[in-house]
N, C-alpha and C positions, 0 to 999 in steps of 0.2 A: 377688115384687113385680113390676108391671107396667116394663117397660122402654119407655124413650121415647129416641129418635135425639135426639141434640144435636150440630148443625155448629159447629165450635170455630174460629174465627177464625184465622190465624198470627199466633200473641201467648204469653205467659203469662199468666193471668190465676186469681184464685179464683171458684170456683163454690159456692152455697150447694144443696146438695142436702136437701131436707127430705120425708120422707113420715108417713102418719097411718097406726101398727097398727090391725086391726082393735078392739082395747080402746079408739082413743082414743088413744093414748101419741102424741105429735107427737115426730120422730126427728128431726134435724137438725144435719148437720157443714159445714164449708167442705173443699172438694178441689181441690186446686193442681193445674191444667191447660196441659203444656204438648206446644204443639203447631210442630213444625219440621219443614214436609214432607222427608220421607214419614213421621215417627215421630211420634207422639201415644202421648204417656205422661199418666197423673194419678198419679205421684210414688210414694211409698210409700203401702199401705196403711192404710187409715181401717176401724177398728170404729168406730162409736158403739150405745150400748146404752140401753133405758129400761124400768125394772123387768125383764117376764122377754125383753123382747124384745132380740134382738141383729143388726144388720146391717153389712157385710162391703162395702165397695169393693176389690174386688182393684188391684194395680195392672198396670194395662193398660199391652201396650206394642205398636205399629204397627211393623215395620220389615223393611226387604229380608233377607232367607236368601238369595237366592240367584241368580243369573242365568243363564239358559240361551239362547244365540244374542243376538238381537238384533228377531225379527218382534215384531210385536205381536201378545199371548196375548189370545185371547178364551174361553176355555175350561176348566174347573178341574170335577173328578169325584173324592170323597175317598171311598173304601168302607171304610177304618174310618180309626184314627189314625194307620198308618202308610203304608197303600198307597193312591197316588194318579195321575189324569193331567190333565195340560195343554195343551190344542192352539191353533194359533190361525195363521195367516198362513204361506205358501209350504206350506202340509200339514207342518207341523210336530207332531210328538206327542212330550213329556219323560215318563216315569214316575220315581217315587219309591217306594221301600220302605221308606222308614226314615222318613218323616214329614216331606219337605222339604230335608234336609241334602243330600242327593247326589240329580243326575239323570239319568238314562239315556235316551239319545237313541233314540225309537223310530218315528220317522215314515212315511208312507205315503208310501206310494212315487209318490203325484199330486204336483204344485203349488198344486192347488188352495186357496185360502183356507178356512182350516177355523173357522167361529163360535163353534162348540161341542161335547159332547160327552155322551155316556151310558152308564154302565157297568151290567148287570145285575149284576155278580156282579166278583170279582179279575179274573175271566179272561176273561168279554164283555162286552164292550163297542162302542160306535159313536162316530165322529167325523162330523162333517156343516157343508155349509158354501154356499160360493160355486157356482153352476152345478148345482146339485141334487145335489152329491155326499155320498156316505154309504158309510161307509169300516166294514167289522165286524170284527172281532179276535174268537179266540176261544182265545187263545192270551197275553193281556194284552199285545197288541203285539209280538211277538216277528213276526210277520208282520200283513196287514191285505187282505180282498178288498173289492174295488168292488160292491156291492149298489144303486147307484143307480135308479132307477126311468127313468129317461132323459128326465125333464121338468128342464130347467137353470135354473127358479124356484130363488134359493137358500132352505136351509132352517136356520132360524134359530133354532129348539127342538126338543126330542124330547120323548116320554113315555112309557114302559112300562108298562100295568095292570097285567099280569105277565110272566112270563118270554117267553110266547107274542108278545102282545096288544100293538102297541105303535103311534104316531103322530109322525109328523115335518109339520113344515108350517112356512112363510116367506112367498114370493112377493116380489114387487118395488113393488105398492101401484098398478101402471098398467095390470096385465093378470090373467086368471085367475087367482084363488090356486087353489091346487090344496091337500089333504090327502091325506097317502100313508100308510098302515094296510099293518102287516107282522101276519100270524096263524102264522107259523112262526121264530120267534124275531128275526126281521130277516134272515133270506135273502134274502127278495125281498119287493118291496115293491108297492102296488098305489096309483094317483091317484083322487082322489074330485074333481072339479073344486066350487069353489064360487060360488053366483050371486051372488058382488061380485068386487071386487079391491083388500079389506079385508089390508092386508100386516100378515100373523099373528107377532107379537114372544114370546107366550106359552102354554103349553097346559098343564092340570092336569086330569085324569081322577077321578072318585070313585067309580066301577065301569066295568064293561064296557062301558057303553052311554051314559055320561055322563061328559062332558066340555066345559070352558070355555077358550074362547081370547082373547086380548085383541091388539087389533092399534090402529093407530094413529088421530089423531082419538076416542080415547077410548071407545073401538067395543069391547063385549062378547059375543061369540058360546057360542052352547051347545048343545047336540047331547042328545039323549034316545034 
């Protein structure tokens, strides 16, 4: 079934959820929603069923596992169910192997504010951030080298086509954005400057040679 976001108010309240199987059959239960920041729950479990169709609301539950420091995280990379990382503020990096329960302090050894982050694999991965820095591990954080390109635009997303093939890009929105293209796994990284100063928020690649970014003022870019 098509999912649709619904913003729930700080309240309890019922929801009338209804959809149409493809036969025709009109499905239709009430689901008790309660929302008490940070935890948004919808209670127990609702089957409703109609002839051979049957639909499943799990009950959903929002809440803290866990705290690590105090910065503010901007950053979350999960490579399967259990192994994961988190970066975000003073160059902070936590990993997880067990799925969230426990964190292991593994940060770079900069201060720099770290935005986000990119894992190819358990073991490589990159953190990237404030003043153009780009942090690699290949070693799942157990250590981290500086690969920066030496342009201090911060870089605000990353995108790997493959293991090789990869792009970071940000800027500030007042001056050259620049795009920086790594062809040997993120060793080292190369600036493409671009002819605005369109400050780049997002990047998704659908081959080698094609790629969209989306920056701010509603601004769509695309490369072939």
């Amino acid at each position: 079934q098509t999912q649709h976001p619904k913003v729930f108010p700080n309240s309890t309240r019922d929801y009338i959820v209804k959809c149409t199987t493809p036969s025709g059959c009109i499905m239709r239960d009430t689901v008790r929603v309660f929302v008490s920041n940070p935890i948004i729950e919808t209670g127990t479990e609702r089957i409703i069923s109609c002839g051979n169709s049957i639909m499943l609301f799990p009950n959903t539950l929002w809440q803290p596992i866990n705290q690590v420091g105090t910065v503010d995280l901007k950053g979350v990379s999960f490579l399967n169910a259990d192994s994961g990382f988190v970066s975000g503020y003073g160059g902070k990096v936590y990993k997880t192997n067990d799925g969230g329960s426990s964190w292991t302090d593994v940060s770079t050894p900069g201060t720099y504010d770290l935005l986000g982050s990119c894992f190819l694999n358990t073991n490589t991965g990159f953190v990237y951030g404030n003043n153009g820095i780009i942090y690699r591990t290949s070693n799942a954080g157990t250590t981290w080298q500086n690969v920066s390109s030496g342009n201090a635009q911060p870089i605000r997303d990353m995108f790997f086509v493959n293991q090789t093939l990869g792009f970071a890009a940000g800027g500030t929105g007042s001056t050259t954005t620049y795009i920086f293209k790594t062809s040997n796994g993120g060793t080292s990284w190369g600036s493409i400057a671009l002819p605005n100063s369109n400050r780049i928020n997002g990047m998704h690649f659908t081959g080698l040679d094609t790629g969209y970014a989306v920056c701010d003022l509603g601004i769509i870019m695309k490369t072939t």
